[in-house]
N, C-alpha and C positions, 0 to 999 in steps of 0.2 A: 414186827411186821411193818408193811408199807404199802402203800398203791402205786405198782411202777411196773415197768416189761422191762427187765435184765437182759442183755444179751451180752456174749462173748467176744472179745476176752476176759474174765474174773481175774487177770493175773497179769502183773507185767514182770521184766527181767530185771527191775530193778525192786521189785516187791512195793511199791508205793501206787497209792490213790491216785491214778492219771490214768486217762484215753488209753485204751489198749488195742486198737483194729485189726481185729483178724483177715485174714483176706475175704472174706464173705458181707465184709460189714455193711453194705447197702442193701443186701440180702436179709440178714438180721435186723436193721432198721424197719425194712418194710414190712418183716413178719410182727417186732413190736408196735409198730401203728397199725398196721390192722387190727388190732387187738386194742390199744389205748384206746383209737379213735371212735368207738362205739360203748365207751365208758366215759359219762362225762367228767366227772371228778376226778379219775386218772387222767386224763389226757388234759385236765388244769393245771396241773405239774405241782400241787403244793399240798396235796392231799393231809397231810399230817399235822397240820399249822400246830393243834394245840402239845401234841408229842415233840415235835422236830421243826418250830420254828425257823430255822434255816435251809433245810432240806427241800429243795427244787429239782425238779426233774423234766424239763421242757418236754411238752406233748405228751407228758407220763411215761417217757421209757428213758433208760438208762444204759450205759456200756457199764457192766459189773465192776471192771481195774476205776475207771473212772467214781463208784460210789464209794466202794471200798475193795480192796485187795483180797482174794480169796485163794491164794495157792494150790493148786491139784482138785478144783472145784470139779463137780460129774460132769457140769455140760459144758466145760472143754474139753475136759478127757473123753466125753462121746464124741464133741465135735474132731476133734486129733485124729482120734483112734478107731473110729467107727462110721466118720463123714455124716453124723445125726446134728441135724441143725436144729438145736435146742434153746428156750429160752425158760426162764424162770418167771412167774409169773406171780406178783406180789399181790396178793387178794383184799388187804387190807390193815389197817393200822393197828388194829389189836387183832395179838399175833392168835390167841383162843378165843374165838367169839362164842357168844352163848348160842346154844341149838335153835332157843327162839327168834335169833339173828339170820340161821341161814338163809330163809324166802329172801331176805331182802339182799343177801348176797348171790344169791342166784339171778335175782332183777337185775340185779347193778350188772352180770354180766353174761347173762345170756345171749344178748347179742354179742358181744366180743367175744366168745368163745363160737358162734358160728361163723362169724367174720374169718376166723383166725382157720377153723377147721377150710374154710374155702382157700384159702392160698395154696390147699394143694395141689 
């Protein structure tokens, strides 16, 4: 797990971890900050320090080819195939959290998930 906003491309033509920009991608930037930016800990971009000491994600969101490589990921092949502008939405650093965890993941983003439901 992680604290990040993914968005598309997961995939480049050369299959390696770089920038992949779909034609949409300021599109997708803006749907992942509306979303980081009502989470303060993701949108610090370094959410995992004691898992992933190098792992930075500026403003808490990420282009997928850019973190890691995902070949035939779903929310490009929604995005491709279906025109669903999708992102993935990383909840937090431990990827099972206990049940007695979830209020507080709920806190964390309550507001960024109504942030996010408003860009429609």
């Amino acid at each position: 797990g992680s604290l990040v906003v993914n968005y598309p491309f997961d995939d480049d033509e050369q299959g390696i971890a770089i920038y992949s920009k779909s034609p949409d991608d300021a599109v997708f930037q803006q749907l992942a900050l509306s979303y980081s930016k009502e989470n303060r800990k993701m949108y610090q971009g370094s959410p995992c320090k004691d898992m992933y000491p190098t792992e930075y994600f500026p403003h808490g969101i990420t282009n997928g080819a850019q973190w890691y490589n995902v070949p035939g990921g779903m929310q490009d092949w929604n995005y491709l195939h279906t025109n669903c502008f999708e992102v993935t939405i990383e909840l937090g650093c431990v990827k099972y959290p206990k049940a007695e965890d979830l209020p507080k993941y709920w806190e964390q983003n309550r507001r960024s998930l109504l942030q996010f439901m408003k860009q429609v």
